[in-house]
Each structure stands twice: as structure tokens, then as C-alpha cells.
C-alpha positions, 0 to 999 in steps of 0.5 A: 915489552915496552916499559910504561912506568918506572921501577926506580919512579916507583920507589921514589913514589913521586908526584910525577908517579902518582899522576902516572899510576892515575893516567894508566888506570883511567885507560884500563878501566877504559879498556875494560869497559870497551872489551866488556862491550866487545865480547857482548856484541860478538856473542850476539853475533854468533848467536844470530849466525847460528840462527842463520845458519839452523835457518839456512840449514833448514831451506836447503832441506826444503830445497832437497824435499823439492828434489824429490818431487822433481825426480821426472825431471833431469834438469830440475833436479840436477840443478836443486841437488847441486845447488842445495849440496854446494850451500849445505857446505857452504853453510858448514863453512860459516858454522866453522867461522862462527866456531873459530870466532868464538874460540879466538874471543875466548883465547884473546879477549875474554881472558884479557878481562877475566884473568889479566885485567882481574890481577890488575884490580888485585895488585892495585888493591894491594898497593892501596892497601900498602900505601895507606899503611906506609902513610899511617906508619909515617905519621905515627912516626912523625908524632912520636917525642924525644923524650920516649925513646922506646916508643921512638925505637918502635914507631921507626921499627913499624916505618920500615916494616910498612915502607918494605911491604909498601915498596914491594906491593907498588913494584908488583902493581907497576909490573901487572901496569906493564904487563897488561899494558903491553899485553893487550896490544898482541892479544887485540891484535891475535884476535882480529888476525884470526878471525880476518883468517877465518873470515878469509878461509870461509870465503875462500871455500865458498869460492871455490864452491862456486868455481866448482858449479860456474861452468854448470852455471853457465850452461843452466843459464843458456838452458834457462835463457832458451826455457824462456823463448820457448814458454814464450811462444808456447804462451803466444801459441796458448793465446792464440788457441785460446782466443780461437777457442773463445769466439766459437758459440760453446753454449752448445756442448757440440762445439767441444764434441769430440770426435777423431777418426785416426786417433793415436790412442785407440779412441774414435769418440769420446763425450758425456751422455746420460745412462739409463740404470737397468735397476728397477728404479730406471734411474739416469746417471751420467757418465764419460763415455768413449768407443775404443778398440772395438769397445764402447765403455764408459767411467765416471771418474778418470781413476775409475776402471772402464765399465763395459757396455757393449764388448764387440761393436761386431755383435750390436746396433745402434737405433735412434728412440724418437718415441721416448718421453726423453729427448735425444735418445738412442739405444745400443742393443746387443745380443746379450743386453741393451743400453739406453743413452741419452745425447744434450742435443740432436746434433750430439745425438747425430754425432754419437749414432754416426760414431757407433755405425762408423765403428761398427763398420769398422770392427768388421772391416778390422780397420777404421772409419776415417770421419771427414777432416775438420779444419781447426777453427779460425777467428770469426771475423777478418773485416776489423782484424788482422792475419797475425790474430789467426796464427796464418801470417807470412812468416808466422812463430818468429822466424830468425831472418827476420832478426838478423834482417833488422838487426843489420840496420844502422844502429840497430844492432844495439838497444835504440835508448840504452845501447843494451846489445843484440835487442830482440825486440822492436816498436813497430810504429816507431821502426827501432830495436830495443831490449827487454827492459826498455821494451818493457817500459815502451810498452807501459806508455801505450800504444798511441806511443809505441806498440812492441813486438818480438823479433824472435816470438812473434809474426812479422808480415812482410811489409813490416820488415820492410817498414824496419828496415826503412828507418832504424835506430840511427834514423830515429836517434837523429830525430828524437836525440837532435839536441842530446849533445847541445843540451848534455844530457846523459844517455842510460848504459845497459847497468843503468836502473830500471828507474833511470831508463823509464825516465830516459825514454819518457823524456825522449819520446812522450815529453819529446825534450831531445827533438828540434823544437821548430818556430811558433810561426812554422807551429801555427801555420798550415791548417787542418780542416777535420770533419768537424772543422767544416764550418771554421774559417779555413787555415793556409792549406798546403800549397807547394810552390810550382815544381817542388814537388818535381824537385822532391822527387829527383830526391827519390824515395828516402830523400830529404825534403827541399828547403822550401818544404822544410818550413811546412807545417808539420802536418802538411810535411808529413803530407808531402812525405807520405807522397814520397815514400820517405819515412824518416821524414815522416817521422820526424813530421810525426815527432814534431806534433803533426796530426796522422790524419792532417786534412789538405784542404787545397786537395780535395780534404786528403789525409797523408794516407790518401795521399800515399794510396795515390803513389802506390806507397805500401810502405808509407800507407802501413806506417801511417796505420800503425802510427793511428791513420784512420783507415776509413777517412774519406776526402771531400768526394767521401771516398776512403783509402779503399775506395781509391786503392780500388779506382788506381787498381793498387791490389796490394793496398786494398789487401792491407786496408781490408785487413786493417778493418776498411769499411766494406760498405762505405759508399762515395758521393756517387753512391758507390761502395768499393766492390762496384768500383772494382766492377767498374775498373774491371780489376779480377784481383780486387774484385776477389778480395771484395768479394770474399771479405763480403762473403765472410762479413754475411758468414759472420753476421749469421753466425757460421765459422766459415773455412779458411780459404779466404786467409789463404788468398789473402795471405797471397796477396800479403805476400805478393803486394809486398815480393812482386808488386807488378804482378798485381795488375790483373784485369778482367773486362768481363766484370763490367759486363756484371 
């Protein structure tokens, strides 16, 4: 115990003493008022723990009810009983904590204030109280004459019977002054020490808590992460159903009817159709009716049991009634009784008295009549659409090479703007791969800036691999990120914000702030001359020096252009690049502001898509689609990418083109349309491929749903423009006989 005050001071009761007994009340009081406080807030706290804690105690019943529900399904509700009993003990753990708390304030704290803290005021009352009757003692001792020596005896009697009681009650004040001195120093700190303690053990408990359940965790977690693909591709595949589902004409209840030959459940036909009541009021209800196991039942609600109508198809007929004052209508008679039916239509009448016969017959021969097979219901039109939307195309539902394909690309194996690894996304027209958040955000941009799509969920033609793998994060990067370094901007890390990756990639790509800006005289130079620029004075076309071009080529497909090209325009650069099959360099044309459907007016008004038609160029010619190329653009003699894909005999451009929507139709300044051409050049391949398009736009406009042959061969030829293009060189010199 350290000594705050002095014994033999005490005694003396001097100034120094007083000023000291003064400073050590202030600070007790001080400390009284502060304990007060703390024991206030911590009362308040364990009351809201305990809130917390009924609260928590509550959602894990709520978690547990939710068990229940899920008791069909294993995972679920191993998971909900796991984790609801791992914080139910957790819970306990913290009403343990808050019972500690509690219980170490009211060892330590509370009794500092109500027990030593209350002797303090006590012993000081006192040594008041003793202070004042020395003072009185000494004064009526003071005040006493000689003369009266009795009163004299007396008063000196009173002064040392007062300064006795008053030297008694100071040593006792000064010792409680010492004492609480010294004592609230251990009881603050007994009380901190047991509450970290139980702070500690709580945590520790939960830990281990934890501990018990990382390894389950994990494993739910690799569970959840392959949920996830598969809701997925069970979402894409309900879309496309859905939208397969949503072009046919379901006006007419027909087109729902169902009717199934082998049918697992025993049930041949199924559908509403109205019934006539045998009471006397003949009054018509409809009902769900089905033939199955030889039966034809009906019921109007699924909880209902099946009403019999006709026990043994064996036993009974089936007859049209064209004479009742009620369309549609057959009757189903049997030895015992008759059924009179009414269809919504002649062709759902048709269907049910085919359905019947077939199942009558059936019954006979113990077997059952197989109807003819129906292929499922493809979307209406393919001019304007693609074989993605149909679900047919090459390498449909996610194939996993096509992942490790793109993923082998220069930096590819990395998120192309925030390095996350292993990306399962990609952006198409861009030809990078990215995360699923960056994808994300790619994807709020629109798609005249990035058009997303799955490595893993969704279709990948061919020639859209291939686009991928011609250019790449690393290329790309060198592009969009040229000036990153010199300007020292900080990339985004996979940890970084949502927030800080959008502003990142607006930058990047929309605002194009990292790309090398080039000269105002390189910007306004090169002209396009659009259709509706015909009548401006034309700008400097692009007009290569004599044998740059030559020289270009040496370079090969992906090399880079020549220095006297690189001062293009970036229009006339993406023009020459286009030629070449190089797209890094079309990109970077791109990147750089030129216009997709840049016009070279100095070679007959073509747009790079022209242009790589005229080199065979799938690759270049899908790229310049998927960045927005307009597929119908015509030069000056008004023909389009079809009509010279058809002239040069390149099979599988004219496939790509018909599938990205070319116009049928579009005739040239000779009044030609690409089918004559085709005739024309005697090309049997191309010829095909009109002429199917042609029949399946006629199917469309007169409404029928057509088969899916033409999907087939398209996907051939999908297929074989992209693995073995020379095999597209079939002609035929009989066409031009037609």
C-alpha cells in the first residue's frame, strides 16, 4: 500500500496537511463521479447484450423452423443444423460473457463506490466534526482570564479531551485516504483483467466454434460455387425455352396441346375439354382430361381423384358429331354409357379422336401407338438472328476447352483490368477476360462498348474462339494501358472496391484516358464519305504509297503496320488492317476513335468489312461485326458484304453474314440480288445457303414454324469455314444453266 498522506503530518495538522487532505478529496470525489458513470454504461451495455442475445437466441429458432421445411433436402438442412447449433453455443458464450461482466463490475466497481468510497465520506465527517470542536475548544480556551482559575482548569480539561477525539478522527480519516487511495488502483485494474478475460475465453470459444465447421465450410462453399454454375445454365437453358416458347402463335390452345406417344408416366394425351352433364339440365363443365392405362379419366382439380369416363378403351368408340348445335364436338360411347365432349377447336378435336382410335387400338394389340415424332420448336426466323439464340450452336452449353483455350493466351489467365485470377468471362468484341465483377460493370457500359459472355455457361462458335485467341488481354492492355506507366495511375487489385474497379475500367475504355493520344493533323485527316456525305467535298481518301501494301503483307497476318501507314487516319488504319487479318491493329484503330464503317472513297466507297470479304478474312469480318459493322453496307456499285462474298465464292463469310441478318434481298446496280450471283458464279455451296434462307424467310412470312434442317447445315457450314476452309470451294456449272 503506498502511503498518500502522513501520520505525523496529521498530527501536526498543518497547512501543508489541509491542502493535502483538500487535493485527495477533489480526486475522490472525481472518482466517484466517473465510477457512477462507468457503472451506468456498463449496465446499459449488458442490457443491450441481452437484447442481442433474446434477439439472436430468436433468429436461430427461425433458422431451426427453416430446417424443418428442408428436411427433403440433405444439404439444406445439414447446413441450417449445423450453423443454427454452432451460434446457438455461440450465443451462450456471450450471455456467459455478459453474466461475468456483470459479476466482476459488482466485485470490483460497485463495491469501490457503495462500500469504500461511503466510509470515506464517513471518516471525513468525522474528522470535520472533530475539527470544529477542537477549533471551539481552543478558542473558549483562549478566551478564558487568569483571574478564574477554575474556569481556567476547566477549559484546559475540554482542550485536551476535544484535540484527543479530534487527533483520533484525522488518523482515522488519513488511514480510509490511504486506503481507498491505494485500493482503487487493483480493484480498476481486477476488473479490466476479468472482463479482457472473459472477453478472451467468449472469442476463443467461438474460434473454436469455427474451427469445428472450416473444414464443412469449405466444401459447402465448392457445393455452393457449382449450385451457382449450374442455376446458371439452368437459367440460360429456361430462356432459351422460353423464348423458343414465346414465338410460337399460343392464341390457339393447340399449340400447348399435348400429345405423347411413349410416355413415362402412362399418359398418351392430356388436355381441357368441355363435358356434357348427364343430369337433366345437360349442362357443360370443363374439365382436364387424359387417356391413360387403357382409361380415359378426367378431374377438375389436381387433388381431385380421376372420374372414370370409359374403364376399357377396348369396350368403346369414338365418333365425330358434326350435327350438334355445339362446335367441335365428339362423342365417346361405350356399351354401358356415352360421353359427349367438346374440343376449343377442329384441330384439337382432330387431335383427341386420332388420340382415342390410336389408343384403342392400342389396348387391343397390349401396346401403344407411337404418334409421329415432333421436333421441338425452333426460333421463327434465322435472317436477322443467330444459332446461339436456337440453342444448336457449335460448341453449345459451355464447353470447358473452350476455357482453357482463352485461358492460355498472354495474360489471359488473369482479369484483363483487375488481375482477379483464372476469369470466366470474356467481352467478345474487345477479345479479353475478365472476372465476374468487372464483368459486371463491363456489361452496365452497353454493348456498343463491351458485349459479355460466359467461358463456362454459354455457346462459343468457333470463329469466336478464334477471335480470342488472336488478341488477348497483353495485346489489348498495350492498347488501352500505353500511357498507365508515364501517367502513374494505379491499377485496381482483385480486394479493390466495386466503386474503384468501375471508375477504372470507365476510364479505361469509355473515357480511353491510358491510350496513346495521336495528332490533331493525323485525327483530321483521311475522310469518310458516308451516304449521307455524298454531297460534302470529299476528304483525302486512303491512298497507300505504291508497294506498301506489298510490304505489309511480308509482315503477315498479325504484324504491325509499316511506318508510312502509321500515320493513317484511324479509319483508313483500321481499313488497311482489316486487309490483313491483323487485329491487334484493328483494335487499336478502333481504340483510337475510327468509325467501323469508315468509307474509302478512293476504292469504290468500301468500309473495312468490304475489305476483309476481299482477303477471305472470317476472322477479321466477325470482329468488325461484333464491334457494330454494319452487315448491309453496300460500296459504290451498291453491293454488300453478301453480294461479294457470293462474287469471290467465300462460302463461309456468306454463312456468317446470312446468320448476322445480311438482307436477302438487296439487289446491286445491275439488279442483281446475291442468290443470281450465286447462279451466276455456279458456286452449289452458296447457292444452298440462299436458297434455304429464301425458303425459311417465305416460312416465316406465312407464319409456319418450319423443321430444323436448315440449322443443321448451317451449323455445317459454321463449322467447316472455320476447321477446314478449303473445303468451301464446291461448284456446280449446271446452275448456270437455271
Amino acid at each position: 500500500m503506498t502511503v498518500k498522506l502522513d501520520f505525523e503530518e496529521c498530527l501536526k495538522d498543518s497547512p501543508r496537511f489541509r491542502a493535502a487532505v483538500e487535493g485527495v478529496e477533489c480526486d475522490v470525489f472525481e472518482l466517484e463521479t466517473r465510477l457512477e458513470k462507468l457503472l451506468k454504461l456498463c449496465g446499459a451495455m449488458l442490457d443491450s447484450g441481452r437484447q442481442y442475445c433474446a434477439a439472436s437466441k430468436a433468429f436461430v429458432g427461425g433458422v431451426r423452423d427453416l430446417s424443418q421445411h428442408a428436411q427433403g433436402d440433405a444439404m439444406m438442412s445439414e447446413c441450417l443444423e449445423k450453423f443454427s447449433d454452432s451460434l446457438n453455443q455461440m450465443i451462450d458464450n456471450q450471455v456467459e460473457l455478459l453474466d461475468s461482466t456483470q459479476q466482476s463490475s459488482r466485485q470490483h466497481i460497485h463495491t469501490l463506490v457503495k462500500e469504500d468510497v461511503k466510509r470515506f465520506r464517513e471518516a471525513r465527517k468525522e474528522f470535520e466534526r472533530g475539527s470544529e470542536g477542537l477549533a471551539s475548544a481552543l478558542h473558549h480556551n483562549a478566551e478564558v482570564p487568569r483571574r478564574k482559575q477554575h474556569d481556567a482548569e476547566e477549559a484546559a480539561l475540554a482542550l485536551q479531551a476535544a484535540r484527543t477525539s479530534a487527533r483520533a478522527r484525522a488518523l482515522d480519516y488519513v488511514l480510509q485516504i490511504n486506503v481507498i487511495q491505494s485500493k482503487k488502483k487493483f480493484e480498476i485494474l481486477q476488473f479490466m483483467l476479468a472482463l479482457m478475460d472473459a472477453q478472451a475465453c467468449c472469442l476463443e470459444q467461438g474460434h473454436r466454434l469455427a474451427e469445428q465447421l472450416e473444414k464443412y465450410r469449405r466444401e459447402l462453399g465448392a457445393q455452393l460455387h457449382q449450385l451457382v454454375l449450374e442455376s446458371a445454365r439452368e437459367k440460360r437453358d429456361m430462356e432459351q425455352r422460353h423464348a423458343m416458347i414465346k414465338q410460337k402463335d399460343l392464341s390457339q390452345d393447340e399449340a400447348v396441346l399435348e400429345g405423347r406417344g411413349e410416355a413415362p408416366d402412362g399418359v398418351v394425351m392430356e388436355g381441357y375439354l368441355y363435358k356434357r352433364a348427364s343430369n337433366a339440365f345437360k349442362t357443360w363443365s370443363r374439365r382436364w382430361f387424359s387417356i391413360q392405362s387403357n382409361q380415359l379419366v378426367y378431374q377438375k382439380r389436381a387433388k381431385d381423384a380421376l372420374t372414370v369416363v370409359v374403364e376399357d378403351l377396348r369396350l368403346c368408340t369414338v365418333k365425330p358429331c358434326p350435327d350438334h348445335e355445339r362446335r367441335f364436338c365428339f362423342e365417346v360411347v361405350s356399351p354401358s354409357k356415352s360421353c359427349l365432349l367438346q374440343a376449343d377447336s377442329e384441330r384439337h378435336q382432330q387431335a383427341w379422336l386420332t388420340a382415342v382410335q390410336n389408343s384403342i387400338a392400342s389396348a387391343f394389340s397390349e401396346g401403344r401407338a407411337e404418334p409421329p415424332s415432333q421436333h421441338p420448336e425452333r426460333p421463327a426466323s434465322l435472317v436477322g438472328g443467330t444459332l446461339e439464340a436456337s440453342g444448336r450452336g457449335p460448341r453449345a452449353g459451355g464447353d470447358r476447352r473452350v476455357l482453357d483455350q482463352v485461358q492460355r493466351l498472354e495474360g489471359n489467365a488473369q482479369c484483363c483490368d483487375c488481375r482477379e485470377p483464372a476469369p470466366e468471362w470474356a467481352s467478345i468484341n474487345l477479345g479479353i477476360t475478365l472476372c465476374i465483377e468487372c464483368s459486371g460493370i463491363h456489361r452496365s457500359l452497353g454493348v456498343h462498348f463491351s458485349k459479355v459472355r460466359s467461358l463456362t455457361l454459354d455457346s462459343w462458335e468457333p470463329e469466336l474462339v478464334k477471335l480470342m485467341c488472336e488478341l488477348g488481354n497483353g495485346a489489348l492492355n498495350r492498347i488501352y494501358e500505353a500511357r498507365v506507366d508515364e501517367m502513374t495511375v494505379k491499377r485496381p487489385q482483385p480486394g479493390c472496391s466495386r466503386a474503384e474497379k468501375e471508375s477504372w475500367i470507365r476510364a479505361k475504355y469509355v473515357e480511353k484516358k491510358f491510350i496513346t493520344k495521336l495528332p490533331e493533323a493525323r485525327l483530321s485527316r483521311g475522310g469518310r464519305r458516308g451516304p449521307s456525305d455524298r454531297d460534302r467535298p470529299p476528304r483525302p481518301p486512303l491512298k497507300p504509297k505504291p508497294g506498301s501494301i506489298g510490304r505489309a503483307a511480308e509482315l503477315g497476318e498479325a504484324g504491325s503496320p509499316p511506318e508510312d501507314l502509321r500515320s493513317l487516319h484511324p479509319g483508313a488504319l483500321l481499313y488497311w488492317a482489316a486487309g490483313h487479318q491483323n487485329l491487334p491493329t484493328m483494335a487499336d484503330a478502333l481504340a483510337h476513335g475510327a468509325d467501323v464503317n469508315w468509307v474509302n472513297t478512293a476504292e469504290e466507297s468500301r468500309t473495312p468489312l468490304l475489305r476483309a470479304v476481299a482477303v477471305n478474312s472470317l476472322l477479321a469480318c466477325e470482329f468488325l461485326l461484333q464491334n457494330g459493322a454494319n452487315v448491309n453496307q453496300a460500296d459504290s456499285a451498291g453491293r454488300g458484304p453478301l453480294h461479294h462474298a457470293t462474287i469471290l465464292g467465300h462460302t463461309g463469310l456468306a454463312c456468317l453474314f446470312l446468320k448476322r441478318g445480311a438482307n436477302l434481298n438487296a439487289v446491286d446496280m445491275e439488279g442483281k440480288d446475291p442468290l443470281s450471283i450465286a447462279i451466276d458464279t455456279a458456286n452449289a455451296d452458296i447457292v444452298t445457303l440462299l436458297r434455304l434462307a429464301k425458303m425459311r424467310e417465305a416460312e416465316v412470312a406465312q407464319g409456319q414454324s418450319g423443321d430444323e434442317t436448315y440449322l443443321d447445315i448451317f451449323r455445317d457450314f459454321s463449322l467447316m469455314a472455320s476447321d477446314n476452309p478449303e473445303k468451301l470451294t464446291r461448284r456446280d456449272l449446271k446452275l448456270t444453266t437455271l
